[in-house]
Structure formats: structure tokens, C-alpha cells
C-alpha positions in Angstrom: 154.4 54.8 69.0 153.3 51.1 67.9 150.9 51.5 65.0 148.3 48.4 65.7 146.0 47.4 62.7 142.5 47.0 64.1 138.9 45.9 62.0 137.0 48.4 60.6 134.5 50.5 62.6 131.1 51.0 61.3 129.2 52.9 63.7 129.6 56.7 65.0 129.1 56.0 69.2 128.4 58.7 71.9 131.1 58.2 73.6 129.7 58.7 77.1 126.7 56.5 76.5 128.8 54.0 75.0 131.4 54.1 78.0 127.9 53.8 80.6 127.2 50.5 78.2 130.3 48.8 79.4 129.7 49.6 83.3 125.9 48.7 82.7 126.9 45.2 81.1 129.5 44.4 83.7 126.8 45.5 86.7 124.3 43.3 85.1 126.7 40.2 85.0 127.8 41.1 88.4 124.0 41.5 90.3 122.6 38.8 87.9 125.3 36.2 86.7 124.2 37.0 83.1 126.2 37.4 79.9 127.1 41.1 78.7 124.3 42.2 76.5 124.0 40.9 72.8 121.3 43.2 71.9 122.1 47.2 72.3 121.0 50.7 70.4 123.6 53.2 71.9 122.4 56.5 71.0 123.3 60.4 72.0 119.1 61.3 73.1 117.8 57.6 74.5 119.4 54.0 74.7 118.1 50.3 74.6 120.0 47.6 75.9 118.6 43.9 77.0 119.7 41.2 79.0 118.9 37.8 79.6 117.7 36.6 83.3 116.4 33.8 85.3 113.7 36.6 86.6 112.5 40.0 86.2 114.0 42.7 88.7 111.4 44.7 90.7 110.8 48.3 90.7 112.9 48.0 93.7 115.8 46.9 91.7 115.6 48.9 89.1 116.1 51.8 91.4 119.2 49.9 92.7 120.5 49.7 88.9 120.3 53.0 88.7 121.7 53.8 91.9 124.8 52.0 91.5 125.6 53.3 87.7 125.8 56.9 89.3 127.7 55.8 91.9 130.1 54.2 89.4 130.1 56.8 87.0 130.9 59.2 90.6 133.8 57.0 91.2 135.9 58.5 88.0 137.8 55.5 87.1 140.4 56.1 84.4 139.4 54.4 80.9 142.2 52.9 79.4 143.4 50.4 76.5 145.3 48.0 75.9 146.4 45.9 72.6 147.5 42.1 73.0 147.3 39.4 70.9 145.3 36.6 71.2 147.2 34.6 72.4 148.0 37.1 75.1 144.2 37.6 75.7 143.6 34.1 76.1 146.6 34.0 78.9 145.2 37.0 80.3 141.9 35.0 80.5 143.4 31.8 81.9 145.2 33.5 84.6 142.6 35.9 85.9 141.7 35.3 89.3 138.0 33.8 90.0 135.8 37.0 90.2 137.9 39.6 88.5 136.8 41.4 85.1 139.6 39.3 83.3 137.5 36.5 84.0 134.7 37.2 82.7 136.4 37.9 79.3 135.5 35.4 76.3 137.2 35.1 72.5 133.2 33.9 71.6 132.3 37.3 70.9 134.6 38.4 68.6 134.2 38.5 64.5 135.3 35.9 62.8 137.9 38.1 60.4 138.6 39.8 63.9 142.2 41.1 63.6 145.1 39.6 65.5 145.5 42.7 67.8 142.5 43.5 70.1 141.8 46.5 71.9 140.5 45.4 75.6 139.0 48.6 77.4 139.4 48.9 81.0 137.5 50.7 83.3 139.5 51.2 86.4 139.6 47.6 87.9 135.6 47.3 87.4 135.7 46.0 83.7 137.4 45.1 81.0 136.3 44.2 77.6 137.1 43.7 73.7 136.1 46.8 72.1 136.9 49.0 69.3 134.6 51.8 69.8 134.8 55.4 71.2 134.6 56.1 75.1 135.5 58.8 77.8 138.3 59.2 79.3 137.1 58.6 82.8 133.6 57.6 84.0 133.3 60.9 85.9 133.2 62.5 82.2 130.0 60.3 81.3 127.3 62.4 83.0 123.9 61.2 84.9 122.8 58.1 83.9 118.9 58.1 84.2 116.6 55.1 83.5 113.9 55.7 81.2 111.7 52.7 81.7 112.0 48.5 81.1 110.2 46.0 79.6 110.1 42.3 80.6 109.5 39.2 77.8 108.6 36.5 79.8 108.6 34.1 77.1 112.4 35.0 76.0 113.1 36.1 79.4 114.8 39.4 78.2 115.0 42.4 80.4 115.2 45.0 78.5 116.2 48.6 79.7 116.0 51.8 78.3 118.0 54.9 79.6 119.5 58.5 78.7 122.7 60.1 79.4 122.2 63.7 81.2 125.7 66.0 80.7 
């Protein structure tokens, strides 16, 4: 087995709360056009995560959120990984068809002292992302997601929601 040298990890995630972040940020890009989120608390008892939008969802489609993250998380798609370079990310990137996951990848994100070898997480072919940090090993392992409540800043036009994972 290839032995890859990644960055160092600072943070202990829930694994199934983290793996519900990634489907959450690619659902949000997908029903809003918006980036993946750049502001997230990922916890075990109650998350936070916010998004930038051009308006703020109705109750209606909050519900809708919701809805379609349990139906997602139903699906069991297989997580998997995959180390490339990037270079090899970047022609991953430039080849993706218009619409997929691929992309909607970006090298923007990344550290600066980011090693040479990243990690992109898939979910099935729903997502796929840069990441270094602990997940299931298929959605149907996350659990219920359940949303806790939002909060709309009109002046910074930030949606933010707040949820909990249910095993």
C-alpha cells in the first residue's frame, strides 16, 4: 500500500455529521448556485453551517432541504478517496463535464502549505471534495438528518442552518 503524506489534522469530526456536511454543501450549491460553505461548527449533539444566497429560503424550502438530505442519506452511496496530485486535480477539474461534482471542484480553498497529494472524497457520483477529515463509509451509515432551526442576515445575506444528526 502507497503511503501518501497529507497536512496535519487538527480537529476530532463526527464522522456522520461531518459526512451530512459534504452532501448539505453540495445540495446547497446545487438548489442555490452558491459556493460550499466557508463557515461550519460540525459537532456530535447540534451543528451550524451558513451559506451565502441571493434570497432567504422559505419555510417551504427548508422543509425541502431537509427532505432531500434524508433522501440522500437513504440512497447509501459508497464514500470513497482518492489521492492525486495537483496537477492531477487540476486535470480532473478541466475535464469534468459541465454540471458534474468534478466541476464544481476549486484549488482556491486549499492551505497555502497544502501538501502535494490531496485527498478528494467522493460520495457516490453526488460530490466530491478536498478533504482530510473523518467520514462514514456510506451515507446510509450517517443516520436522520433533522433541522434544528435557521437564521437569515439580510445585511451579509447569510443563511445560516442549524441541524442534528439522529443514529
Amino acid at each position: 500500500m502507497e503511503e501518501y503524506i497529507l497536512n496535519d489534522h487538527n480537529k476530532e469530526e463526527f464522522p456522520p455529521a461531518h459526512t451530512a456536511e459534504h452532501l448539505l454543501n453540495q445540495l446547497m450549491m446545487r438548489m442555490f448556485g452558491c459556493e460550499r460553505s466557508r463557515n461550519a461548527h460540525i459537532e456530535r449533539k447540534k451543528s451550524k453551517i451558513s451559506y451565502i444566497l441571493d434570497r432567504k429560503p422559505d419555510r417551504k424550502i427548508e422543509k425541502e432541504i431537509e427532505r432531500q438530505m434524508n433522501e440522500l442519506i437513504e440512497e447509501d452511496m459508497p464514500v470513497t478517496f482518492q489521492f492525486v496530485t495537483r496537477a492531477e486535480l487540476e486535470g480532473i477539474m478541466m475535464e469534468a463535464e459541465e454540471d458534474s461534482p468534478e466541476s464544481r471542484l476549486s484549488l482556491e480553498r486549499l492551505p497555502e502549505d497544502a501538501s502535494e497529494t490531496i485527498r478528494l472524497v467522493r460520495i457516490g457520483d453526488y460530490d466530491v471534495c478536498p478533504c482530510i477529515g473523518k467520514h462514514v463509509r456510506s451515507t446510509a451509515q450517517i443516520g436522520r438528518f433533522e433541522m434544528l432551526g435557521t437564521n437569515w442576515d439580510e445585511g451579509t445575506r447569510s443563511f445560516r442552518i442549524r441541524f442534528k444528526i439522529v443514529q
